[in-house]
C-alpha positions, 0 to 999 in steps of 0.5 A, a space after each residue: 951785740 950790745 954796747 960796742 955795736 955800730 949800725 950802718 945804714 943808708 944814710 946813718 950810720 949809728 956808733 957807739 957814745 963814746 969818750 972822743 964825742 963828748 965835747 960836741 955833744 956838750 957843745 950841743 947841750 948848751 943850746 936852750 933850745 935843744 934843752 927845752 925840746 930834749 927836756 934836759 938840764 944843762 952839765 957841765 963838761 965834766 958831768 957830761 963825761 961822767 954821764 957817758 960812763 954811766 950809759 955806757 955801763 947801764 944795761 937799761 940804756 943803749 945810746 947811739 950817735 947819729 953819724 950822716 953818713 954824707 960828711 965823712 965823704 964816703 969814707 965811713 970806717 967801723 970803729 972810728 968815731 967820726 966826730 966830724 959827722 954826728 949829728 945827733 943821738 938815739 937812745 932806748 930806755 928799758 926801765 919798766 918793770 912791769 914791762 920788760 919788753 917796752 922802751 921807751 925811746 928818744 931821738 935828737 938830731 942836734 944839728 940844724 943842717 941835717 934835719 928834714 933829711 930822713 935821718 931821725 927817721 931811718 936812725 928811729 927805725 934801725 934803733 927799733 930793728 936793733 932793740 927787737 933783735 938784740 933785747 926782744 922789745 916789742 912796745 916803744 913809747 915815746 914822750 915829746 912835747 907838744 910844741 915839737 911838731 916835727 918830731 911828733 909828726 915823725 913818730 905818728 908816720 912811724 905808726 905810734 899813736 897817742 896814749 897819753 897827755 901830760 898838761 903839767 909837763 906839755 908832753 905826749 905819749 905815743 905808743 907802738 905795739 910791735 905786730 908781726 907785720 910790723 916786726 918783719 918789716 924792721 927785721 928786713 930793715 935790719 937785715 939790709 943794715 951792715 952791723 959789727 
């Protein structure tokens, strides 16, 4: 299972980045805000796509797209990319080469409306349950700015804790070692997610 699965769970589903979400998320990427908190520099729509292909081609990266799963109106279907309900990314990066067995992960939910719900939290978690299984991850780190409250907040609940701080950048790193509690929980987590 790689770059073609979906996972669903309670109230996400995660698909596929795929050609048909590209114009949205470029839509998202030109708020300052979201550049500032993602720590990204604005594409164009052109450059946006080419970025597409190359994560999709990247055995390194895995990306997702956040679908809530409320604004397809119950009518969630595999395969289609509901372009209608994203709501915002989550990708792991596994570019350590003293460490193949960390990645690092990121998480944006894009769109006001649907943040506070839970949803970066459960995609986070299935993401996590996915990387163990699928590439036999077993540290994630996180890199978040330090004016990003809530999300810093989301990943210590999630049991990250910090390791790092960067005053040049203003960014924390936060760090999980995946114990065997811990990776059962996910891996019931995964077992309770229906995947393609």
């Amino acid at each position: 299972m790689g770059k073609e699965a979906s996972l669903e769970g309670e109230r996400v589903a995660l698909v596929p980045y795929t050609a048909a979400h590209v114009p949205k998320y470029h839509e998202w990427m030109q708020d300052p805000a979201l550049l500032a908190a993602t720590g990204s520099e604005p594409l164009s729509l052109d450059q946006e796509f080419q970025m597409q292909r190359s994560w999709t081609l990247d055995p390194l990266k895995q990306t997702f797209i956040i679908l809530d799963k409320e604004m397809v109106d119950g009518k969630y279907m595999q395969g289609d990319p509901h372009v209608e309900a994203m709501v915002g990314d989550v990708n792991i990066y596994m570019n350590d080469l003293d460490d193949p067995q960390m990645a690092e992960i990121e998480i944006m939910i894009a769109e006001p409306k649907s943040r506070g719900k839970g949803l970066g939290k459960e995609s986070v978690l299935m993401m996590m349950a996915f990387a163990m299984k699928n590439f036999g991850i077993h540290t994630f780190r996180a890199k978040i700015g330090e004016s990003n409250r809530a999300s810093l907040h989301m990943f210590q609940k999630l049991g990250f804790v910090e390791s790092s701080y960067s005053e040049i950048f203003k960014e924390v790193t936060l760090e999980l070692d995946v114990t065997k509690a811990k990776q059962e929980e996910l891996q019931c987590l995964l077992g309770d997610v229906n995947h393609e």
